[in-house]
C-alpha positions as CSV (number, residue, x, y, z in Angstrom):
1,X,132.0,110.5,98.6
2,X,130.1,111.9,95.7
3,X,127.2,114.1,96.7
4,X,123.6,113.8,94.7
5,X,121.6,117.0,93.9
6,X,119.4,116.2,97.2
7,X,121.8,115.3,99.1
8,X,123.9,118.4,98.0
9,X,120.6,121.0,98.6
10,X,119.5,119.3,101.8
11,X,123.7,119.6,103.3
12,X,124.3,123.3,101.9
13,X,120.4,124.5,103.3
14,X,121.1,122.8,106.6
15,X,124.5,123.7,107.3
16,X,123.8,126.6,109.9
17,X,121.5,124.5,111.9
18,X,123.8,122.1,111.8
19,X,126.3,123.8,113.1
20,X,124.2,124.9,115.8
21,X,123.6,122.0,117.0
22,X,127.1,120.6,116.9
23,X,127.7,123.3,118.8
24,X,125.2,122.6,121.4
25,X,126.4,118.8,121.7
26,X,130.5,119.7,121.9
27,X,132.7,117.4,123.0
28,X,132.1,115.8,126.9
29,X,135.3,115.8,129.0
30,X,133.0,114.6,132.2
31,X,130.7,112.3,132.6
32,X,128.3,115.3,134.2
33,X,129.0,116.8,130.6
34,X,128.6,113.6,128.9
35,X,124.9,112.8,131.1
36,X,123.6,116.6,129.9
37,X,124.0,114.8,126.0
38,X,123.1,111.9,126.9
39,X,119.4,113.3,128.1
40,X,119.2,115.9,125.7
41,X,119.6,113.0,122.7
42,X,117.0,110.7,124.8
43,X,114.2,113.7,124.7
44,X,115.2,114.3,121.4
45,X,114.8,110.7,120.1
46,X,111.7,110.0,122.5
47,X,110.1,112.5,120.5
48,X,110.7,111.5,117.3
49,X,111.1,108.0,116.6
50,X,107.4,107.1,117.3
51,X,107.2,108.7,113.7
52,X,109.2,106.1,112.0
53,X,107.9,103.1,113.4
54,X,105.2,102.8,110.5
55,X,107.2,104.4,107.4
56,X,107.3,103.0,104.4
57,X,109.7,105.6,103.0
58,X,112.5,105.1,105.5
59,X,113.7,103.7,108.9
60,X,116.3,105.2,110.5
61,X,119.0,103.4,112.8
62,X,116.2,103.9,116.4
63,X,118.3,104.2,119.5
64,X,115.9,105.5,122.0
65,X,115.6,102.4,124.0
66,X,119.7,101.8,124.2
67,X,119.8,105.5,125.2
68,X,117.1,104.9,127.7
69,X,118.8,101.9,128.9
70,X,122.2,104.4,128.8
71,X,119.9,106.8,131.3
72,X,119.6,104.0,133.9
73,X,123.2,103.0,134.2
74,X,123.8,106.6,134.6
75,X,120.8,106.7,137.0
76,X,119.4,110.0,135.2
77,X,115.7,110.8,135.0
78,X,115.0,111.0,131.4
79,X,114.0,114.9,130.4
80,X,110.1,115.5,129.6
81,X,109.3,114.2,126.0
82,X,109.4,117.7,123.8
83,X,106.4,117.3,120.8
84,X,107.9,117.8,117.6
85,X,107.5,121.1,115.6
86,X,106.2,119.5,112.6
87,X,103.7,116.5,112.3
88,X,104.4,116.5,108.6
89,X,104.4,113.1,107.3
90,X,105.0,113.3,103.4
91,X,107.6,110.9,101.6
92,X,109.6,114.3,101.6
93,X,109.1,115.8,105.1
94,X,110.2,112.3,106.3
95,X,113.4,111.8,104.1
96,X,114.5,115.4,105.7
97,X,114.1,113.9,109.1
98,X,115.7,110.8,108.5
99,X,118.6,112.5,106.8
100,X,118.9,114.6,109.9
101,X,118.8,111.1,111.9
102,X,121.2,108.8,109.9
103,X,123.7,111.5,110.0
104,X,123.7,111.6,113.4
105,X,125.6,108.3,113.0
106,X,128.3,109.7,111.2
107,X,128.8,112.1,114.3
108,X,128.6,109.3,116.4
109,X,131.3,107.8,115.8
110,X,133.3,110.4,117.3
111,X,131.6,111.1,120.3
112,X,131.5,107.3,120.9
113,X,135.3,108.0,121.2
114,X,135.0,110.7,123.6
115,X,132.6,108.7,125.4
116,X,135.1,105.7,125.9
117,X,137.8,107.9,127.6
118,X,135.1,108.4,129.7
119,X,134.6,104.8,130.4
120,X,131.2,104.4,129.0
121,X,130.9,101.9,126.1
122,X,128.5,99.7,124.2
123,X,127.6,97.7,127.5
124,X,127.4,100.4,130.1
125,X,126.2,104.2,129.5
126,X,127.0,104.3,125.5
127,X,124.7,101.8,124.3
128,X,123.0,104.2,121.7
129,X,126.3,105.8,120.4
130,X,127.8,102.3,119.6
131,X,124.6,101.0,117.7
132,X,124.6,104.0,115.7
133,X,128.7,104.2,114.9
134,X,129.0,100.9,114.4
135,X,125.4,100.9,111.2
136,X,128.1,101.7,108.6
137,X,126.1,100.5,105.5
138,X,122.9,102.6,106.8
139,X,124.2,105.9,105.8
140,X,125.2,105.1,102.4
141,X,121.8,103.1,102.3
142,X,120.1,106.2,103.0
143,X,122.1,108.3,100.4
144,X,121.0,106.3,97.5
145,X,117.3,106.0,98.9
146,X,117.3,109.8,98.9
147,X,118.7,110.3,95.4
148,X,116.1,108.0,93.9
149,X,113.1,109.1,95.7
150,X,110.9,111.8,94.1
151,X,112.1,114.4,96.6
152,X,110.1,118.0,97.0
153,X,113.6,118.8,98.0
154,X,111.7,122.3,99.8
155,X,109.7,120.3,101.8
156,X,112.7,117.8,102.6
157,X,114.6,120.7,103.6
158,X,112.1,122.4,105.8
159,X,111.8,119.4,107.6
160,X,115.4,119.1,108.0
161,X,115.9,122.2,109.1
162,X,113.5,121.9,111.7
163,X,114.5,118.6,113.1
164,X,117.5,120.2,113.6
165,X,115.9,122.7,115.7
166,X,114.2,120.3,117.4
167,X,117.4,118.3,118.5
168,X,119.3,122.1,119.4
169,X,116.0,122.8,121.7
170,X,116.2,119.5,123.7
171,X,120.2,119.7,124.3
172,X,119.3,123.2,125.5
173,X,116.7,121.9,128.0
174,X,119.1,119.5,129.2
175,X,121.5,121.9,130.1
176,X,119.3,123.8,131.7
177,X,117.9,120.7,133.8
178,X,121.2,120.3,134.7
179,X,122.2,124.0,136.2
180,X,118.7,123.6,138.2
181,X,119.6,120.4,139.9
């Protein structure tokens, strides 16, 4: 796939981060492993979703209630909502979050894989996962959306960057619920 100028700046800038949390996430070979995700990305989304609910610039694919919903047939407390690090709601702070959340679905669609070996799928435990994998035309919505918009692609990035963070930081406080329980 061809990559615009923002969506080129926004990938390069964000790539560590990225990676970081990737890292964070891995792959689950449990169900104890796949329940530490599975909290971390409800915190995460509890958190930030709200924020979309009145955009006008974007609306991401919202999966906190499936994941919710993927918490109770676990029968896991949902971690503490985290506050986000940024409250930033420009045109251009909220295409860097939403890029940050729509390409979460391209990610899905492996772990929804990883998921099924462990026998959760998109009507018990992996609700979230198979809305997102399965909002194909979302993504490459998004792309064109963020090529067209007048982007302060710093501001974009920041935001990005930082949603990133915000993701790492509630995976990490999941794993660390977990070693305490």
């Amino acid at each position: 796939m061809d990559f615009g100028h923002n969506r080129r700046a926004l990938r390069e800038a964000t790539a560590a981060a990225h990676a970081e949390l990737d890292a964070a996430v891995g792959e689950f070979r449990s169900a104890r492993e796949y329940g530490i995700y599975l909290r971390g990305i409800h915190a995460f989304r509890a958190a930030i979703e709200p924020g979309f609910e009145a955009s006008t610039v974007w609306t991401p694919t919202l999966i906190v209630e499936e994941a919710a919903r993927d918490l109770r047939d676990l029968a896991l407390a949902p971690l503490d909502i985290q506050t986000l690090a940024s409250n930033e709601t420009s045109p251009s702070a909220m295409l860097g979050r939403a890029y940050v959340l729509e390409g979460s679905g391209l990610g899905a669609r492996l772990l929804v894989k990883s998921a099924q070996a462990l026998g959760f799928h998109q009507d018990h435990g992996a609700r979230h996962l198979w809305k997102q994998a399965h909002a194909h035309e979302n993504w490459r919505a998004f792309l064109v959306r963020l090529e067209q918009a007048d982007v302060i692609i710093d501001a974009a990035i920041d935001e990005a960057v930082l949603t990133f963070v915000h993701a790492r930081a509630a995976m990490a406080a999941a794993a660390h619920k977990a070693l305490n329980e």
